[in-house]
C-alpha positions as CSV (number, residue, x, y, z in Angstrom):
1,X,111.3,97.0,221.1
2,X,113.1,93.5,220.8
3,X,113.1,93.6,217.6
4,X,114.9,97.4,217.8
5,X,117.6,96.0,220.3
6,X,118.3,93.5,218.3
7,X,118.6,95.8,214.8
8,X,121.4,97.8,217.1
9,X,122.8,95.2,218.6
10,X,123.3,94.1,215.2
11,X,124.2,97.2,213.4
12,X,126.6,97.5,215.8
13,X,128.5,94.2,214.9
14,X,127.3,91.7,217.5
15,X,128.6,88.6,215.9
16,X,126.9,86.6,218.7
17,X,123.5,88.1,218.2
18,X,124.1,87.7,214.1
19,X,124.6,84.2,214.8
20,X,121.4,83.4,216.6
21,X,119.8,85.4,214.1
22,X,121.1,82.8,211.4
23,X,120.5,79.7,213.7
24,X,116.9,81.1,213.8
25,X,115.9,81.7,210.8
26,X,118.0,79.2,208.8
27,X,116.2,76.7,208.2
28,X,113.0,78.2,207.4
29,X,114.8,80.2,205.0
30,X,115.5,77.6,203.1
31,X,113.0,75.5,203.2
32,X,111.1,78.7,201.3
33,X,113.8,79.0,199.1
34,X,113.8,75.5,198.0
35,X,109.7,76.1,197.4
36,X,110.5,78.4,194.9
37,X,113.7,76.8,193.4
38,X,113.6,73.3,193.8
39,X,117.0,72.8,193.7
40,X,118.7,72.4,197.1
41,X,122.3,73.2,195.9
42,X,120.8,76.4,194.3
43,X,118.9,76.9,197.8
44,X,121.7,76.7,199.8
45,X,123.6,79.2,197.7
46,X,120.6,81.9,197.9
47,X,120.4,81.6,201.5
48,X,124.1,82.2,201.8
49,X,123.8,85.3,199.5
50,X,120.7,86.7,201.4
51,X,122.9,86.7,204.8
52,X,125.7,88.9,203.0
53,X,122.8,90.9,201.8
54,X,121.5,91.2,205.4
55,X,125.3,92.2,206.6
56,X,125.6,94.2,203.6
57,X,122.3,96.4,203.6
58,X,121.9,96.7,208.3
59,X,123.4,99.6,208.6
60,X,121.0,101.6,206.1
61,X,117.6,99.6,207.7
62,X,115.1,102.2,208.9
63,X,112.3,99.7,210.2
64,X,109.9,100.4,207.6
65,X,109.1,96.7,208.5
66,X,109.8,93.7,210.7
67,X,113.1,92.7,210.5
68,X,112.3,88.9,209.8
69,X,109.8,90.9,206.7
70,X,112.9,92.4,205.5
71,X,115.4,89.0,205.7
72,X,112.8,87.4,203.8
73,X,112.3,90.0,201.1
74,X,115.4,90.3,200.4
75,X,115.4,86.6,200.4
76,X,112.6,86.4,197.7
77,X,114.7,88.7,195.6
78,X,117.6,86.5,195.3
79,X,115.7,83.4,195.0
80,X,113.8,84.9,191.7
81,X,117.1,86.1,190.3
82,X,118.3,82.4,190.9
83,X,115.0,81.1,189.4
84,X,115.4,83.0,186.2
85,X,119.3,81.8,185.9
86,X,117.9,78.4,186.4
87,X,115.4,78.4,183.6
88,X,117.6,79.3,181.2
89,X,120.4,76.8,181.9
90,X,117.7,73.9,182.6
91,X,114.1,75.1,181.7
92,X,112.9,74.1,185.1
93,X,111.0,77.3,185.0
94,X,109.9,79.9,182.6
95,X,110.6,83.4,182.6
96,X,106.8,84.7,184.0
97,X,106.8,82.1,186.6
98,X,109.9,83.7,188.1
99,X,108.0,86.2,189.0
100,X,105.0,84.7,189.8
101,X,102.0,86.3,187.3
102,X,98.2,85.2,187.6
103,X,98.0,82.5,185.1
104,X,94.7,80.7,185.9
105,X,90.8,82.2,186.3
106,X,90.3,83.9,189.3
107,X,87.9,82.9,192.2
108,X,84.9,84.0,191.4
109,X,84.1,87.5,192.7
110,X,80.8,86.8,194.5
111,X,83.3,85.2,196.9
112,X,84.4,88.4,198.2
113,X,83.1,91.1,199.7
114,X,83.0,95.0,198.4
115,X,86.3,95.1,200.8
116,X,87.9,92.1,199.6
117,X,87.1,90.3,202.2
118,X,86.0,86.4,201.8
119,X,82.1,86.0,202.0
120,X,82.9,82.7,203.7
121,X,86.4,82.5,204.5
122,X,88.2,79.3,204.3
123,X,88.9,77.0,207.0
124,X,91.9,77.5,209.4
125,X,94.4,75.0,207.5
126,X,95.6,74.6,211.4
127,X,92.6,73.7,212.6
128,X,91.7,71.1,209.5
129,X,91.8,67.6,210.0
130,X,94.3,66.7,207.8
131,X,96.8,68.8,210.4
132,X,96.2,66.1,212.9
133,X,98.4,63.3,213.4
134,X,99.2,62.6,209.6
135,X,100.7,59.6,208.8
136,X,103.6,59.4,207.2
137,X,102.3,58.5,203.5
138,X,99.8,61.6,203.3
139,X,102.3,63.8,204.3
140,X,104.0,62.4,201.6
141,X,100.7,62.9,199.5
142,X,100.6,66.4,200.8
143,X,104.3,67.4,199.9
144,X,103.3,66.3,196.4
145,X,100.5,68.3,196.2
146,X,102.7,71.4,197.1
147,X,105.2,70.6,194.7
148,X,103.0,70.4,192.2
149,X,101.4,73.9,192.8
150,X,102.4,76.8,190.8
151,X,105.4,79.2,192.2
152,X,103.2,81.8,193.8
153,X,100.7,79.4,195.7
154,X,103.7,77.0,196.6
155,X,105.1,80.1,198.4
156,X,102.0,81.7,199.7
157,X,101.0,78.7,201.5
158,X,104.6,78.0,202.7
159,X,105.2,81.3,204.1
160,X,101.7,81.3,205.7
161,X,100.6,77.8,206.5
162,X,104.0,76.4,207.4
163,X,106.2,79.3,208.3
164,X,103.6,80.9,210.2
165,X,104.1,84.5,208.6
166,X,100.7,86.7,209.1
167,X,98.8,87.7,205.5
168,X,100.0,91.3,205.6
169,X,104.3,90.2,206.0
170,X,103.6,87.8,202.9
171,X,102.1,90.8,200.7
172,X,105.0,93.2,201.6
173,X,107.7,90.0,201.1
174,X,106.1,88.5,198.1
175,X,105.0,92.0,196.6
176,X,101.5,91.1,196.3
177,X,98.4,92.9,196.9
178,X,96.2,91.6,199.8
179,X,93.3,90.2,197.9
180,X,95.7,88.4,195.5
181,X,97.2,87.0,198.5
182,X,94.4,85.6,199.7
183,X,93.2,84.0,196.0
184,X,96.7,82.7,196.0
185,X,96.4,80.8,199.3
186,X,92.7,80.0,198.7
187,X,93.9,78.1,195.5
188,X,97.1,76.2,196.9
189,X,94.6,75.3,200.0
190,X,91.9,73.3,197.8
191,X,94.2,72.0,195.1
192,X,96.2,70.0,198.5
193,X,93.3,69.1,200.2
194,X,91.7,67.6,197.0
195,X,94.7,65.9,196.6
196,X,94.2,64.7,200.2
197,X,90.9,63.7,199.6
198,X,92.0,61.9,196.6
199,X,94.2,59.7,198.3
200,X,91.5,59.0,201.5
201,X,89.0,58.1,199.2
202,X,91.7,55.5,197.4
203,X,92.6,54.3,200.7
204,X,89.7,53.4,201.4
């Protein structure tokens, strides 16, 4: 119902409620568009283009989804557009990765269930150590280990281990099916915490 009130509040041409919508949502915005892109300028300019999407496409949204879902697809859309532009001017990124394929071997299958589910599901990344009290110098470690992951894991685990989106909203904004979104997650989650591990065990 809050999320309705606010849909016709804004259809309606609340500036006031448009502008805490943007406040909101801002910076997480794009901080996920700088995952994918990795150039802030570039970021900045996506962002700005999703809002005149948002003003732009309101007054034909039906509430097939959340509205957040929605901001963030469309979001996703223009930050692959920008992504492809970008590889061809600089060759930051290829073509494919633009719109992030399944490159490497999958987990193996006796990981999952008959429904897709994980046999033994990975660890609440919330509840890990490495979410406790991290000094500044592994969370530089960690950031690194983000970076360094391929398009789709940097933005599965962005959206769902920093932005705090639930699995289904990341399928329906990343247009991924439910069991790749969990491989994709599964994969950005080890390669980060073996990096972690690297560093503890160099530390030490």
């Amino acid at each position: 119902m809050q999320d309705q009130r606010l849909v016709e509040s804004l259809q309606a041409g609340d500036e006031q409620a448009f502008r805490g919508l943007v406040q909101k949502n801002y910076g997480s915005m794009l901080r996920l568009a700088l995952t994918v892109i990795g150039n802030r300028s570039v970021a900045e300019d996506v962002v700005q283009e999703t809002w005149l999407g948002v003003l732009r496409g309101l007054s034909g949204f039906e509430g097939r989804s959340s509205l957040k879902t929605w901001i963030y697809r469309i979001l996703m859309n223009r930050a692959r557009s920008a992504v492809t532009g970008e590889s061809r001017r600089k060759a930051l990124f290829s073509e494919q990765d633009a719109v992030f394929p399944e490159t490497e071997p999958s987990v193996p299958a006796g990981q999952f269930t008959a429904e897709g589910k994980w046999i033994q599901s990975p660890s609440n990344w919330a509840s890990s150590p490495e979410s406790q009290l991290l000094s500044k110098e592994t969370q530089e470690v960690l950031a690194q280990a983000a970076s360094a992951l391929p398009a789709a894991q940097r933005a599965v685990l962005q959206l769902h281990d920093v932005e705090g989106f639930r699995s289904e909203e990341i399928c329906d904004i990343l247009a991924l099916s439910s069991a790749n979104q969990r491989v994709l997650l599964h994969r950005a989650r080890s390669k980060v915490r073996k990096a972690l591990a690297k560093h503890e065990e160099g530390v030490k």
